[in-house]
PAZAPA-4460 file (N, C-alpha, C; in steps of 0.05 Angstrom, whole numbers, plus 32768, in hexadecimal, padded with zeros to 4 digits):
% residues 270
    n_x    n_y    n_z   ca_x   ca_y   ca_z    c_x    c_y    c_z   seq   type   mol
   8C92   859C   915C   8C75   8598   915E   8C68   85AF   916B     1      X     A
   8C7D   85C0   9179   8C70   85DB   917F   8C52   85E4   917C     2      X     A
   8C69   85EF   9161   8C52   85FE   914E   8C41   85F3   913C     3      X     A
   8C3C   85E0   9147   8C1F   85CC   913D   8C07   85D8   9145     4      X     A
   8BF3   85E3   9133   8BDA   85EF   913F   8BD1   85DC   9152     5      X     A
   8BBC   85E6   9168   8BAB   85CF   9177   8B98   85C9   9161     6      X     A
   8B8B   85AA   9169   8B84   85A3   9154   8B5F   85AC   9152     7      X     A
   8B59   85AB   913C   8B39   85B7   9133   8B30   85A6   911B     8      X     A
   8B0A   85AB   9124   8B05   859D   910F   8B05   85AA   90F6     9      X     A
   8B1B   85A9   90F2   8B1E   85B0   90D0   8B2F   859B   90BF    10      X     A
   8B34   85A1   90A3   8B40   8584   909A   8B66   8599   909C    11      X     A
   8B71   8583   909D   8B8E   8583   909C   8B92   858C   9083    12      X     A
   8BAD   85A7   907F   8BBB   85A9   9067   8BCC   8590   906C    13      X     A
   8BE2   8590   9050   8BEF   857D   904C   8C09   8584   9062    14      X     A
   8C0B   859F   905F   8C1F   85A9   906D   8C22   85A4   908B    15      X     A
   8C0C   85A6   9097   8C04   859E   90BC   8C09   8579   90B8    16      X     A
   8C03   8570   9099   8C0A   8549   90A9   8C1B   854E   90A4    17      X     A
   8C2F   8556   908E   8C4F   8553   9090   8C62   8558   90A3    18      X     A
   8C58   856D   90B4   8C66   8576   90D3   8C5C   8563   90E2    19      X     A
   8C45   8553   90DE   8C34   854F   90FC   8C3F   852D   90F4    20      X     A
   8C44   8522   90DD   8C4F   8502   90DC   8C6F   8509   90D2    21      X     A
   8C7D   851C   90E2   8C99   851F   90D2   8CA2   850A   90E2    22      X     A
   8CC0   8502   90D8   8CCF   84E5   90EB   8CE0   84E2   90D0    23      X     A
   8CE7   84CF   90C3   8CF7   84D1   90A5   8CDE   84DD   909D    24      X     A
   8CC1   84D9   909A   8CAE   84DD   9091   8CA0   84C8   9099    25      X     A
   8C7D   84C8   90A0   8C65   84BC   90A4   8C58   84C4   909F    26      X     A
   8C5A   84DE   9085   8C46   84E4   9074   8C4D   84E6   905B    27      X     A
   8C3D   84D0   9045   8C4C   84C5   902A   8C3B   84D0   901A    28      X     A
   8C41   84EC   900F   8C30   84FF   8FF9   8C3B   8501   8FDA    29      X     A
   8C35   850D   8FCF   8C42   850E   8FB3   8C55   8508   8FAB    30      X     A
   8C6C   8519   8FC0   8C87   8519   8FBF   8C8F   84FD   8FC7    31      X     A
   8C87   84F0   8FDA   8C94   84DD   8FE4   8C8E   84BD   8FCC    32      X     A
   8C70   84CC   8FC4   8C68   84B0   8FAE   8C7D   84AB   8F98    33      X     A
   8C7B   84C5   8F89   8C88   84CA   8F73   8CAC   84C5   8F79    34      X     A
   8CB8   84C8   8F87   8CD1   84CC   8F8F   8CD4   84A8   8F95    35      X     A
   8CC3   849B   8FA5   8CC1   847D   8FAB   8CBA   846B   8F8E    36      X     A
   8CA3   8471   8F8A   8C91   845C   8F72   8C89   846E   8F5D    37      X     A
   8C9A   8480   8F51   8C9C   848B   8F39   8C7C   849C   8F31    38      X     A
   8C68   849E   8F47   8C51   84A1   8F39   8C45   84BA   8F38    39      X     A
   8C37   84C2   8F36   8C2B   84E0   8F2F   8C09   84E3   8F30    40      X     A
   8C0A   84FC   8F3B   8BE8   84FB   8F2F   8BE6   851F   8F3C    41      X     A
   8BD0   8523   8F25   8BC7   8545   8F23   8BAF   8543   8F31    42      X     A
   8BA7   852F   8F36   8B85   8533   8F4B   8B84   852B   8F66    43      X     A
   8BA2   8530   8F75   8BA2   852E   8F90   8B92   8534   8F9D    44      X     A
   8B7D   8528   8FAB   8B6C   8537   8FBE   8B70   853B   8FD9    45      X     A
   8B69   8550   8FDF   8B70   8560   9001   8B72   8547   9014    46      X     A
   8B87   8553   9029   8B7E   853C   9041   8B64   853B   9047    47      X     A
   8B53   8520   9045   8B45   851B   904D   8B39   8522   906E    48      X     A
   8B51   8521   907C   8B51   8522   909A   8B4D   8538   90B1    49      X     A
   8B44   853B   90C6   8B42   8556   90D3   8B5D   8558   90DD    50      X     A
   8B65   8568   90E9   8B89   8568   9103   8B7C   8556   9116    51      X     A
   8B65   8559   9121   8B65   854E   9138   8B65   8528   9131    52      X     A
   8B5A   8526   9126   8B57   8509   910B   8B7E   84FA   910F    53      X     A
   8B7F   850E   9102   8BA0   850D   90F3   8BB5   8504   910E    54      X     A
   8BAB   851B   912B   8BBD   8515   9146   8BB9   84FE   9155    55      X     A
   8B9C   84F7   914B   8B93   84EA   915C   8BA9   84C5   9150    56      X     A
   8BA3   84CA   9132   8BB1   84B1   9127   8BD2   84AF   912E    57      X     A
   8BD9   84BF   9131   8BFE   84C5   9133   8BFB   84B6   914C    58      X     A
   8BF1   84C6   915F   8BF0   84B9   917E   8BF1   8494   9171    59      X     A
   8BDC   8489   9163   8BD9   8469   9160   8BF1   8469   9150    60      X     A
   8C00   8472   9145   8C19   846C   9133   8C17   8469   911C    61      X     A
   8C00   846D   9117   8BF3   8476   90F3   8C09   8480   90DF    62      X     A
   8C03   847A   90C8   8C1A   848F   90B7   8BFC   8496   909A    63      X     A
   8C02   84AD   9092   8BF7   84B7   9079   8BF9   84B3   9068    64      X     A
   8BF7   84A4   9054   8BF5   849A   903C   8BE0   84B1   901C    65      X     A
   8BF4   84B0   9013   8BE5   84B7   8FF1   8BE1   849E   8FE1    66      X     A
   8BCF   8491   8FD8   8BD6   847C   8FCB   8BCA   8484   8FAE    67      X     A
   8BD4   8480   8F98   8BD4   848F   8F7A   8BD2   846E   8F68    68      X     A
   8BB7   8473   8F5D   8BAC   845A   8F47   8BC0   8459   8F2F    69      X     A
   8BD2   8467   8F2B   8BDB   8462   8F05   8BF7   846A   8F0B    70      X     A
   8C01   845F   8EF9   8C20   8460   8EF1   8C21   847F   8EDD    71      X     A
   8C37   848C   8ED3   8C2E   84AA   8EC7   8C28   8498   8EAA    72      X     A
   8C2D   8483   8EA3   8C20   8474   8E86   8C0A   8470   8E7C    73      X     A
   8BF5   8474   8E98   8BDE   8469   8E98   8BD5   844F   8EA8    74      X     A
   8BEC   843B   8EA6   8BE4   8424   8EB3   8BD6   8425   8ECB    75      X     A
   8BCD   8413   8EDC   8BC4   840D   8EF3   8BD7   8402   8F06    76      X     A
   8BD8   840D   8F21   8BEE   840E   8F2B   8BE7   83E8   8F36    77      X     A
   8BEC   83D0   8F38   8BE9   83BD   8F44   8C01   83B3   8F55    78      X     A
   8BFD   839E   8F61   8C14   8398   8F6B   8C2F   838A   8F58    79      X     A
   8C21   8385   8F42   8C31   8377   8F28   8C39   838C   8F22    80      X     A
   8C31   83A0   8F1D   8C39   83C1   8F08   8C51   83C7   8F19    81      X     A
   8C50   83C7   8F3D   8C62   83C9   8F48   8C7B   83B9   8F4A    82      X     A
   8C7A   83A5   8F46   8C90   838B   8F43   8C9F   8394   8F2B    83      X     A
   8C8F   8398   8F15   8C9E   838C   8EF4   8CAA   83AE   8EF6    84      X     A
   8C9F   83BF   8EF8   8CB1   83D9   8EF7   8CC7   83E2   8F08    85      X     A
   8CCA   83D6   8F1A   8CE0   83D9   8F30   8CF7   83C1   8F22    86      X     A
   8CE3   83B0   8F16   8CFC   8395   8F10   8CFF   8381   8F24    87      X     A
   8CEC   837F   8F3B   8CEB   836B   8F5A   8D02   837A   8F64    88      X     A
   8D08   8396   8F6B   8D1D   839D   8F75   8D0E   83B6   8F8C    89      X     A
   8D26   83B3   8FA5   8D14   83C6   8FBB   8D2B   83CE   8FC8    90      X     A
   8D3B   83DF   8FB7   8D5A   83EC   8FC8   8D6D   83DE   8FB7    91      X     A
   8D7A   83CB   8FC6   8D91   83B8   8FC0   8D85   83A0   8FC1    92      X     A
   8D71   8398   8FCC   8D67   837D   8FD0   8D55   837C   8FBB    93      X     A
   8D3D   836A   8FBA   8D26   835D   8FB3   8D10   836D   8FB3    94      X     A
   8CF6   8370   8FAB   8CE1   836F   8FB3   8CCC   835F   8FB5    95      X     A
   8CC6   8351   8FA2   8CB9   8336   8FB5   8CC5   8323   8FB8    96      X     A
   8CC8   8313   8FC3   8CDA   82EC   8FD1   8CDA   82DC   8FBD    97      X     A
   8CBE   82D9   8FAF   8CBF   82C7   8F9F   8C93   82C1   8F97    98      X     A
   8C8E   82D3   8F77   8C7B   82C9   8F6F   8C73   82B6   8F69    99      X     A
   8C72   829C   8F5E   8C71   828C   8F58   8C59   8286   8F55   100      X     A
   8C52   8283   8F7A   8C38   8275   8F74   8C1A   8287   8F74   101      X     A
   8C25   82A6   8F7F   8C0D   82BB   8F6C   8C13   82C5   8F59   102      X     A
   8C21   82C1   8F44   8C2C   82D2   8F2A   8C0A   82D2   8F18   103      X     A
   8BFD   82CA   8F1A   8BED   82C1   8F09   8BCC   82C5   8F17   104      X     A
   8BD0   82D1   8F32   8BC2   82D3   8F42   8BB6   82F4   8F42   105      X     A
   8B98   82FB   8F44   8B86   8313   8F3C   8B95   832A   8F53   106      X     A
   8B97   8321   8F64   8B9F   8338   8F80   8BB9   8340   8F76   107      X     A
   8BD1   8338   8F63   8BED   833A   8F5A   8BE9   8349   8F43   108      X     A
   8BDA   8338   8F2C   8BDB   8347   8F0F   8BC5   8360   8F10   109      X     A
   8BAB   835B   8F23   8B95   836D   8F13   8B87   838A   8F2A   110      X     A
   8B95   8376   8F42   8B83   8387   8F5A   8B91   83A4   8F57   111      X     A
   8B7C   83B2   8F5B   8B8B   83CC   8F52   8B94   83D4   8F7B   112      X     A
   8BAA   83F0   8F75   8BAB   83F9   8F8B   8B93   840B   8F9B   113      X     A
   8B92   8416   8F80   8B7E   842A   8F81   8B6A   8432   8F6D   114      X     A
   8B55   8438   8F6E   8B43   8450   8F5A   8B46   8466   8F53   115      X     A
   8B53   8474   8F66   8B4E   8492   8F6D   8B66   8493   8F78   116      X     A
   8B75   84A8   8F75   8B85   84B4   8F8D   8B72   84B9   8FA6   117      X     A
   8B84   84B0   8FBF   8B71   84AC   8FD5   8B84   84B3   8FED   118      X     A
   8B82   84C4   8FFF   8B9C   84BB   901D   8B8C   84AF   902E   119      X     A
   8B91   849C   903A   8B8C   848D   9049   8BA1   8486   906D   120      X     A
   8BA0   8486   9081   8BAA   847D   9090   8BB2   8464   9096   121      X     A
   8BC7   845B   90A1   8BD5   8440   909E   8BDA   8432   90C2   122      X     A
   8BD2   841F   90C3   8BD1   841D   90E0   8BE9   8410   90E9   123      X     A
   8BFC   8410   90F8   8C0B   83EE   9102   8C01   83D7   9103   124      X     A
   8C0C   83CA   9100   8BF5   83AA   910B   8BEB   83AF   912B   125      X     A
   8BCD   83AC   9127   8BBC   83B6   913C   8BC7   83A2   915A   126      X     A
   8BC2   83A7   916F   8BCC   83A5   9186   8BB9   8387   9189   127      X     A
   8BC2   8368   9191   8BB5   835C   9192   8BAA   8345   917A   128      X     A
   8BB5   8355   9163   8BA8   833E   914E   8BB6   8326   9144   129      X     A
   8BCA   8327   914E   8BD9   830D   9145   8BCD   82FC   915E   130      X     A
   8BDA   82E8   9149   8BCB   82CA   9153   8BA5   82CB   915B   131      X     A
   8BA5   82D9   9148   8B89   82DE   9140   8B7E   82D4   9121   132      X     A
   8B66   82C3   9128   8B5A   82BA   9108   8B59   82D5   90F4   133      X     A
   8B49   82D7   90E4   8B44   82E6   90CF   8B30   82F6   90D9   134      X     A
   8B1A   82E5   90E9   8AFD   82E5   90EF   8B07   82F9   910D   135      X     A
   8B17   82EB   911D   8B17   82F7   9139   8B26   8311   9136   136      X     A
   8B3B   8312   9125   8B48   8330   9118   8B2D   8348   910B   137      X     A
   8B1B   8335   90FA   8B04   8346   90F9   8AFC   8355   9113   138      X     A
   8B01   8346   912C   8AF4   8353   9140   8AFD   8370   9150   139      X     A
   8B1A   8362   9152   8B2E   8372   9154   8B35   8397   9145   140      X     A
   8B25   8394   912F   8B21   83AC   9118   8B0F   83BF   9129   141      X     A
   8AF5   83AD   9131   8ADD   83BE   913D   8AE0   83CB   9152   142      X     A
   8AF5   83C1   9162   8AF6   83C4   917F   8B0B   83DD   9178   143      X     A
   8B20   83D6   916B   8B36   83EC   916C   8B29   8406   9161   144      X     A
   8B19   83FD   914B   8B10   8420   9141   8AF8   8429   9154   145      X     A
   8AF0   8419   9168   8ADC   8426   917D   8AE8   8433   9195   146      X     A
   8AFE   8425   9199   8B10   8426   91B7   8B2D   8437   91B8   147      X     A
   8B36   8436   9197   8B45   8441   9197   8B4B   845F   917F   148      X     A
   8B41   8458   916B   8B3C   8472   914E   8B24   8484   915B   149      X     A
   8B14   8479   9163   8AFA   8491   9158   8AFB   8495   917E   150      X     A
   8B09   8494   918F   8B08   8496   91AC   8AF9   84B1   91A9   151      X     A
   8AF1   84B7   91C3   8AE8   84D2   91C0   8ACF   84E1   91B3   152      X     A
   8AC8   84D6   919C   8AB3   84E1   9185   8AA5   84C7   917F   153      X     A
   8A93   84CF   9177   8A7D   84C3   9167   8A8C   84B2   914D   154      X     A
   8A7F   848F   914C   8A8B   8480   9134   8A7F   848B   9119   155      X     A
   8A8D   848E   910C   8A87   84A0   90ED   8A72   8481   90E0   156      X     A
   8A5C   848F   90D8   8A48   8478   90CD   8A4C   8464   90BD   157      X     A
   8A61   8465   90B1   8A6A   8453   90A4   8A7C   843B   90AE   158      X     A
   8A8D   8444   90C0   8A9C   8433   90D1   8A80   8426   90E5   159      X     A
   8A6B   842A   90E8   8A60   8427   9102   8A44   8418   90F7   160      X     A
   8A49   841D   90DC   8A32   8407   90CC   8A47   83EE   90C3   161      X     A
   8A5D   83F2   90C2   8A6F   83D8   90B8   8A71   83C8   90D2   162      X     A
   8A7A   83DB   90EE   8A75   83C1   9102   8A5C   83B8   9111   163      X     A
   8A48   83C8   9103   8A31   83B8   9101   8A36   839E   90F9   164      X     A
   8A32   839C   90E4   8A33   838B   90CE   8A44   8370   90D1   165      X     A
   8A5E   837A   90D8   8A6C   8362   90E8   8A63   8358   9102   166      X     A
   8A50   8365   9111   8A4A   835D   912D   8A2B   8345   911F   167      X     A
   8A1E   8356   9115   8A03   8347   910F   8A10   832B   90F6   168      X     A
   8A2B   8324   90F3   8A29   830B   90DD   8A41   82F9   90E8   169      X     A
   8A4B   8307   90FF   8A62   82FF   9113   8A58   82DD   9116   170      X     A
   8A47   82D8   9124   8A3D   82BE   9120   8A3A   82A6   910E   171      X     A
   8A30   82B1   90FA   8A28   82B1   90DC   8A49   82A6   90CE   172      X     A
   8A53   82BB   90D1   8A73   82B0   90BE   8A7A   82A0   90CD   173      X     A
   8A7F   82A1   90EE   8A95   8284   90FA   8A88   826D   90F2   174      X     A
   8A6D   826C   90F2   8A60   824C   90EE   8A6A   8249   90D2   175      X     A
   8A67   825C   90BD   8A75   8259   909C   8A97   8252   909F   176      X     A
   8AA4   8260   90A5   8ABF   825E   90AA   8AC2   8241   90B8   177      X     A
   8AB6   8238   90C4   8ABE   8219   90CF   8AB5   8204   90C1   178      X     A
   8AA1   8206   90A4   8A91   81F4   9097   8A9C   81F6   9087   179      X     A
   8AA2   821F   9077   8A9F   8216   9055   8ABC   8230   9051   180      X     A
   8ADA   822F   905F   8AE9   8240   9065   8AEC   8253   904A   181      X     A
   8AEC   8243   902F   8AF6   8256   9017   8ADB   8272   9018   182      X     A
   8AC3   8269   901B   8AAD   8274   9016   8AAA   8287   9034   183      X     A
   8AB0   8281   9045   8ABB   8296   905D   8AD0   82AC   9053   184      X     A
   8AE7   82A1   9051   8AFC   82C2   9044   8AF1   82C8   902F   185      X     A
   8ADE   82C5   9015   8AD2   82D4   9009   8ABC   82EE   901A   186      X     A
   8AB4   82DC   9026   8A94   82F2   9034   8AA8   8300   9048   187      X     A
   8ABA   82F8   9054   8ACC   8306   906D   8AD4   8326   9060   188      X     A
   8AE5   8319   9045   8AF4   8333   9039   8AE5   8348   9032   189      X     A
   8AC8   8337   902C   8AB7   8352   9025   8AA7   8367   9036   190      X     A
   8AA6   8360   9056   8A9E   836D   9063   8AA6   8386   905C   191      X     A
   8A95   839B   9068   8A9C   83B3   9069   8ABE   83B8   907E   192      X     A
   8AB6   83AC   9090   8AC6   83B5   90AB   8AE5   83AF   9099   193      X     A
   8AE9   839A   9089   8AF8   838C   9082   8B09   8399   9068   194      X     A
   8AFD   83AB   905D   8B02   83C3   9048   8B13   83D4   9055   195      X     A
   8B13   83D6   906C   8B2B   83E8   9075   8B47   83DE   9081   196      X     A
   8B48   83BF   9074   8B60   83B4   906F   8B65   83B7   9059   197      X     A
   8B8B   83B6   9055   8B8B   83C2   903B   8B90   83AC   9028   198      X     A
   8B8D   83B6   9011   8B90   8397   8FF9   8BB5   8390   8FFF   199      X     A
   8BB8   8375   8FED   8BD8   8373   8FF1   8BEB   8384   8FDF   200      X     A
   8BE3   838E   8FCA   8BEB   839E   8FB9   8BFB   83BA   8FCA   201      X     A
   8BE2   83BC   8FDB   8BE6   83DF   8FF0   8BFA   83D5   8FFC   202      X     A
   8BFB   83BB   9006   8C0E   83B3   9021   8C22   83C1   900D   203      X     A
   8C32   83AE   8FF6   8C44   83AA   8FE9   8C53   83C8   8FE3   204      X     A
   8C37   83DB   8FDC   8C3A   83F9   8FD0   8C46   840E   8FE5   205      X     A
   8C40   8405   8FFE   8C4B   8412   901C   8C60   8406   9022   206      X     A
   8C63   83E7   9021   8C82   83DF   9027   8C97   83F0   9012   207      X     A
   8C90   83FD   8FFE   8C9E   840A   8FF0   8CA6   8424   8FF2   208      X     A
   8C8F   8430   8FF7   8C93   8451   9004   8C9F   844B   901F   209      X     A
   8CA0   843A   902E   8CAB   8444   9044   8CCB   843E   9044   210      X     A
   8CCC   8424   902A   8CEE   841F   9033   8CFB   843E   9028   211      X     A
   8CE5   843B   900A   8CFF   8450   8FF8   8D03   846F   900A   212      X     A
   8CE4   8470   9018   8CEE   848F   9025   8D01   8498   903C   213      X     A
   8CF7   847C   9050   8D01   847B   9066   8D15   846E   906E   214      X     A
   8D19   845E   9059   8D32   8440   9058   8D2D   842C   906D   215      X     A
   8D18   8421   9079   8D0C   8415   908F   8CFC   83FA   907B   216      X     A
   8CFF   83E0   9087   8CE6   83C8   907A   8CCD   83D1   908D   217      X     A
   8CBC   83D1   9081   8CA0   83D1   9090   8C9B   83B9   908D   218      X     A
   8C8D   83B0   90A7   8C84   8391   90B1   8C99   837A   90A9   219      X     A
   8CB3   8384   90BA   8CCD   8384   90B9   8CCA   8357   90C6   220      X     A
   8CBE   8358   90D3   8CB6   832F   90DD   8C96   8332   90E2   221      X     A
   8C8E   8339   90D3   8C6E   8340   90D4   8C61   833A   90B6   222      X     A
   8C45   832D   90BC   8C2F   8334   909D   8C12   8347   90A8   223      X     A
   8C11   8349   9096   8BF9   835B   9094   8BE7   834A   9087   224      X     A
   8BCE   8348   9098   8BB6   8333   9089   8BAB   8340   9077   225      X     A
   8BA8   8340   905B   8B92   8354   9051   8B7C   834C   9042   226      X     A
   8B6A   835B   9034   8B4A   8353   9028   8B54   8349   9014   227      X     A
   8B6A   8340   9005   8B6B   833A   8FF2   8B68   831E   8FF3   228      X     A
   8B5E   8309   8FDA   8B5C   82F1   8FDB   8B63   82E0   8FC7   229      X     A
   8B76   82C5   8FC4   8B79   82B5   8FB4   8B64   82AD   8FA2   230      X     A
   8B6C   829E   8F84   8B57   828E   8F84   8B4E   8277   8F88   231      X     A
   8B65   826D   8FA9   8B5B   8257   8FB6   8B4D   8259   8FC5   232      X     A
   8B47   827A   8FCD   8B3D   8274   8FE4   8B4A   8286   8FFB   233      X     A
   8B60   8284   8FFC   8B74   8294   900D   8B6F   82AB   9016   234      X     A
   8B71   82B5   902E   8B76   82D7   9036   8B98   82D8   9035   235      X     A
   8B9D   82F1   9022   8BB7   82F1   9017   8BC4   82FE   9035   236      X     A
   8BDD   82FB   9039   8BE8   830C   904B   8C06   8314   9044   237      X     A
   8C0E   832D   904C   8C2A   8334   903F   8C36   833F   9051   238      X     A
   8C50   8335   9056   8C65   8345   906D   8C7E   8332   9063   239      X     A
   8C94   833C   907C   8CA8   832C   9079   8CC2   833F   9067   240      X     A
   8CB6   8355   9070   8CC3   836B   9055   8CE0   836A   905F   241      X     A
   8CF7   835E   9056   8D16   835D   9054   8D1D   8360   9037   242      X     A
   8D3C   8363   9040   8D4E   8363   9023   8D45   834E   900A   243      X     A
   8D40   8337   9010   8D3A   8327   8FFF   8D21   831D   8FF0   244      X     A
   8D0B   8335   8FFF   8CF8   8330   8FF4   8CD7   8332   9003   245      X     A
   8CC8   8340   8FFE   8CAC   833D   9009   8CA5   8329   9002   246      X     A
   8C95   8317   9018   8C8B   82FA   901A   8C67   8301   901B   247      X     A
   8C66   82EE   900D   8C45   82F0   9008   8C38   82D5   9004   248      X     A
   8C26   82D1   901B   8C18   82B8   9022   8BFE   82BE   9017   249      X     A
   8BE9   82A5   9026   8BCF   82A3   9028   8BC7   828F   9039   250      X     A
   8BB7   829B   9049   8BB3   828A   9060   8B95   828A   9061   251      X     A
   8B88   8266   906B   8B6D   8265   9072   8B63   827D   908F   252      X     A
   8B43   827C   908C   8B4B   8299   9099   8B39   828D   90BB   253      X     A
   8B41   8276   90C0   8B3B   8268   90D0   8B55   825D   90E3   254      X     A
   8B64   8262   90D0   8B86   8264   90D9   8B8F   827E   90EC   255      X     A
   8BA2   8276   90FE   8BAA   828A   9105   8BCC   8284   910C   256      X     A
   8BDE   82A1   910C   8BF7   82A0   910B   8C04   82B5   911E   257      X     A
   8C1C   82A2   9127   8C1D   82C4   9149   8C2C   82DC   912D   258      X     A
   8C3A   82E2   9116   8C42   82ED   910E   8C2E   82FC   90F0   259      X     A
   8C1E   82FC   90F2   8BFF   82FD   90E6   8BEF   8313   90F7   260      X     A
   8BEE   8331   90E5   8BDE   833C   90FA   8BC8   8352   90E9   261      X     A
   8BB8   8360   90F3   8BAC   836F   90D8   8BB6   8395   90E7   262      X     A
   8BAD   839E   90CE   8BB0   83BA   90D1   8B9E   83C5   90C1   263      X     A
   8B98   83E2   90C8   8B77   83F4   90B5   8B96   8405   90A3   264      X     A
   8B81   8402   908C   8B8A   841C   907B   8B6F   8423   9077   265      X     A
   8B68   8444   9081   8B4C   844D   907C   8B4B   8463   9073   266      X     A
   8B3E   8470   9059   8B36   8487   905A   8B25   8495   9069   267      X     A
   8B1F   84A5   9069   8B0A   84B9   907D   8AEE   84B2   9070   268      X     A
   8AE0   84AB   9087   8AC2   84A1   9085   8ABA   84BA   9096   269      X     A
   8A97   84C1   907D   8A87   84D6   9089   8A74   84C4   90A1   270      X     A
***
């Protein structure tokens, strides 16, 4: 880590995150996509990120993510596109536990991963959110990217109009969430603040880059809450990543679980 420049506001080459998240790797770029989930793409765009951005996230235990919309066929990368091309296989084991009861479900067959090739940062499950509702994990989002991401600097306007937004309807949703819960994780997921959770597809698409690169389960007795939603109603959640299979629930978002926690996947907001 030496010869790591000090950090400036400038954006990161690829080359400064690959030194600066080396470990097996904690920075998942072309090489690591393509080599993991077969995928490709010619319109990689620059790290989004400054060094100082980039050190500051390593310190939180961040990892770097490329995430790439299409298979080299054309398809759309979904969490289904991911299942049926691997064969439900993740090494020697499984990759998911058992579809059944989302096989048929929009967040499995349609939700895409992506639009765009995009890198994004990947958080741990944030410090505190388990055994946290959906609603009070919302809160948990605002506080960490005030207290702990943007420490130091000024909240980038977009992050700082989204916890607006959750502060001014904070009220507003608990009284919904205790009356009319399906119609609560609809309006919940759509918050802004709430967009920087990742869909379950992403969960699924990262439990994959990280086993095949690093040979490690990510959210090894853990889920990850994410925006994605049933069409009961559900906030989907995915963890539990073992040999036999990624487990994938949905939980009312009024519910809470001590092994239930959220994490940001965020691109860089101006």
């Amino acid at each position: 880590m030496a010869n790591i420049q000090t950090a400036v506001s400038r954006l990161a080459s690829l080359s400064f995150a690959q030194e600066l998240f080396a470990r097996g790797t904690d920075c998942f770029g072309t090489t690591e996509v393509e080599k993991a989930l077969g995928l490709e793409s010619d319109q990689v765009p620059p790290i989004p990120f400054t060094q100082d951005e980039l050190q500051r996230a390593k310190k939180l235990g961040d990892k770097l993510v490329l995430f790439c919309p299409k298979h080299p066929d054309g398809q759309a990368v979904t969490m289904q596109s991911i299942h049926d091309r691997r064969g439900n296989m993740l090494g020697e084991g499984k990759l998911l536990y058992n579809t059944d009861w989302y096989r048929g479900e929009d967040f499995f067959t349609t939700e895409p991963i992506a639009t765009e090739p995009y890198w994004a940062l990947w958080s741990p499950i944030l410090p505190g959110s388990t055994n946290q509702n959906y609603l009070q994990q919302t809160g948990i989002l605002a506080e960490y990217l005030e207290t702990e991401v943007c420490v130091g600097r000024d909240l980038p306007t977009k992050i700082k109009l989204a916890i607006e937004e959750w502060r001014d309807r904070e009220t507003e949703l608990t009284n919904l969430m205790n009356n009319d819960w399906q119609k609560a994780s609809e309006q919940l997921a759509a918050l802004q603040l709430n967009q920087l959770r990742p869909t379950a597809g992403q969960v699924l698409y990262f439990v994959v880059l990280e086993h095949e690169i690093n040979q490690t389960y990510l959210l090894l007795n853990r889920y990850v809450w994410t925006k994605s939603c049933s069409s009961s109603g559900d906030l989907v959640d995915v963890g539990c990543s073992v040999s036999y299979g990624v487990r994938v629930c949905g939980s009312r978002p009024d519910y809470s679980y001590g092994f239930i926690g959220a994490c940001l996947s965020r691109r860089a907001e101006p």
